[in-house]
C-alpha positions in Angstrom: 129.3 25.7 95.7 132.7 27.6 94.4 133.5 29.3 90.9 136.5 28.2 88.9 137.6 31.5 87.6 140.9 33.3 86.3 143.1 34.6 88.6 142.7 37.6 86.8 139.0 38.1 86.9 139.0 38.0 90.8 138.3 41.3 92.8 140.7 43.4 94.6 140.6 41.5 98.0 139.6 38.4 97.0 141.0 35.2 98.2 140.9 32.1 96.0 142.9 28.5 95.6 144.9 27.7 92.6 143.6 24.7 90.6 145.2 24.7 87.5 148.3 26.7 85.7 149.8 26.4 81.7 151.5 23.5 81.7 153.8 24.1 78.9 155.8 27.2 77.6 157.9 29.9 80.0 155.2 31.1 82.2 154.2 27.6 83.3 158.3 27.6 84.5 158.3 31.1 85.9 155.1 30.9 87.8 156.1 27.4 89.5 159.5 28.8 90.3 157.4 31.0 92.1 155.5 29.0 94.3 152.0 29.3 92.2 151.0 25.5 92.1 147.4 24.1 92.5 146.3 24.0 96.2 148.0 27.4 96.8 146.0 29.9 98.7 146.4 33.6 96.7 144.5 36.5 98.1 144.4 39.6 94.9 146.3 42.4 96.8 145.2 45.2 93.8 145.7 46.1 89.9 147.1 48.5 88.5 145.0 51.8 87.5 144.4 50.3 83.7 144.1 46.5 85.5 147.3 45.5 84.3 149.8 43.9 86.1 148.3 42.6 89.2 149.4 42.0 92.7 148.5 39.3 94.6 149.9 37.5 98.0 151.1 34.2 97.5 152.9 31.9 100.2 153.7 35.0 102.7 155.4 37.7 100.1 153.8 39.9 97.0 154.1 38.8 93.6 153.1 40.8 90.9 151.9 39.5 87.1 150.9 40.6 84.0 147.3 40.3 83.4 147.7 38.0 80.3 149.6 35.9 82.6 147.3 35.6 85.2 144.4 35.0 82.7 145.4 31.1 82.2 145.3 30.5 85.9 142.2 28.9 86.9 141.8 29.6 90.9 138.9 28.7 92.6 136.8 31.2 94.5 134.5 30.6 97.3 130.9 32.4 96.7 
């Protein structure tokens, strides 16, 4: 059975599928401009030394976020 976690609770390496994303307010625009919608494979690339931003690889590129960003996106993570 999989875990529906925040993006920014997964560890470095991890890969995970996007389920759900703010659906209101300017993140919900940025991050859909940038190709994070629900089915969307990520994998978490690495954090920064204090954890914040993170990098994750998204659709064949890098895209980093700020942690309080990534902490309403609810990704699914197999076991």
């Amino acid at each position: 059975m999989t875990a529906l976690v925040t993006l920014s609770s997964l560890a470095v390496g991890s890969r995970a599928v996007v389920r759900e994303f703010p659906r209101q307010g300017v993140a919900f625009l940025r991050l859909r401009e940038m190709g994070l919608l629900p089915g969307t494979a990520v994998t978490l690339v690495r954090t920064a030394p204090l954890g914040d931003p993170i990098e994750i690889k998204i659709r064949g590129y890098n895209l980093t976020l700020r942690k309080s960003e990534a902490d309403h996106v609810i990704v699914e993570a197999p076991p």
